[in-house]
Every structure is written in C-alpha cells, then in structure tokens.
C-alpha positions in Angstrom: -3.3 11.2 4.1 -1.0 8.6 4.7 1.5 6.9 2.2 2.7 3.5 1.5 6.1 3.1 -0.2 4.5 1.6 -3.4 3.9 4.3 -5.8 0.9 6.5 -4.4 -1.3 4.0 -2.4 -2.3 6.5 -0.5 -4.9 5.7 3.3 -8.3 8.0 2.6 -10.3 9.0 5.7 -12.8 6.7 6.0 -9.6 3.8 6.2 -10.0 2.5 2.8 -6.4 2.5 0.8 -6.8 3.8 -3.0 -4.3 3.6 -5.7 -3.3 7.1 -7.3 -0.6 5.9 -9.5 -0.1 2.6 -11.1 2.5 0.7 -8.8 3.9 -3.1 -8.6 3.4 -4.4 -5.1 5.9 -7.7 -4.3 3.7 -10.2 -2.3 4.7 -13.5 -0.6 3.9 -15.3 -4.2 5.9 -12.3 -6.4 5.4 -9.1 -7.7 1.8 -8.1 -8.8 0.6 -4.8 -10.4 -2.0 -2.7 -8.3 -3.7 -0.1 -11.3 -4.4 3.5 -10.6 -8.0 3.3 -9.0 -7.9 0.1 -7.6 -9.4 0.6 -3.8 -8.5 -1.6 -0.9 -11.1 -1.9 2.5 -9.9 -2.9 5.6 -9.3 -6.5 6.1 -9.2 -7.6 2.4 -7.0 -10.1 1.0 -4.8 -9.2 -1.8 -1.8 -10.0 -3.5 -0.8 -12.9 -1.3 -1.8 -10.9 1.9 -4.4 -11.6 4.0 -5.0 -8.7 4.8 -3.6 -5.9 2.4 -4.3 -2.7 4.3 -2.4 -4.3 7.7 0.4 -4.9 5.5 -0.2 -1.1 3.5 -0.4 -0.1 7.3 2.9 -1.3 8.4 4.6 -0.2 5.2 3.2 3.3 5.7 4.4 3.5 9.1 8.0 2.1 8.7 8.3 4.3 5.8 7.2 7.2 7.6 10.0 6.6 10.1 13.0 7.4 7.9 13.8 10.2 5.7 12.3 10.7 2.4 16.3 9.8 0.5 15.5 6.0 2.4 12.4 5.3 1.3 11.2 3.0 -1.5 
C-alpha cells in the first residue's frame, strides 16, 4: 500500500485512495477534513482538487522520497 502524508490515506489495489484515520487535507481554498472511510476513485474532484488522487499521488511519491523524520 502506498501512503500519502495526510494521516493514513492510504492507495488500495484496485487505485482507489481510502481514509484509515481521520485527517485535515489543506486544498487550494483551505483546510478541509477527510473522515475515516471516506474513499477517493481515480479522477475525482475533491477539496479544491480536480483530481484528488493525482494530487494524493504526487504527495505519496514526494513523501516516499525522504526519510520518515521529514515527512508530514
């Protein structure tokens, strides 16, 4: 599985994102609260993104790049 710096969003198999933990996301417009549960498909707008996994995508993968003390 692959993590996203905002509390456990967390990319399943199938490339849908799902929330494991109740986490605030900051958007172009502010911060908004993603609840545990809360399920993202590819290519779905969300929180002033366009597309929410892209973004959830990129996070994951800068994230990934540095050590765990660095992220967040």
């Amino acid at each position: 599985m692959l993590f996203c710096a905002y509390g456990s969003i967390e990319r399943q198999p199938d490339g849908r994102w799902l929330c494991r933990q109740t986490t605030t996301v900051t958007g172009p417009y502010g911060p908004v609260d993603v609840k545990a549960g809360q399920v993202f498909m590819p290519n779905s707008s969300f929180a002033g993104f366009d597309d929410f996994t892209d973004h959830l995508q990129k996070v994951a993968t800068l994230v990934s790049s540095k050590p765990p003390h660095e992220w967040g």
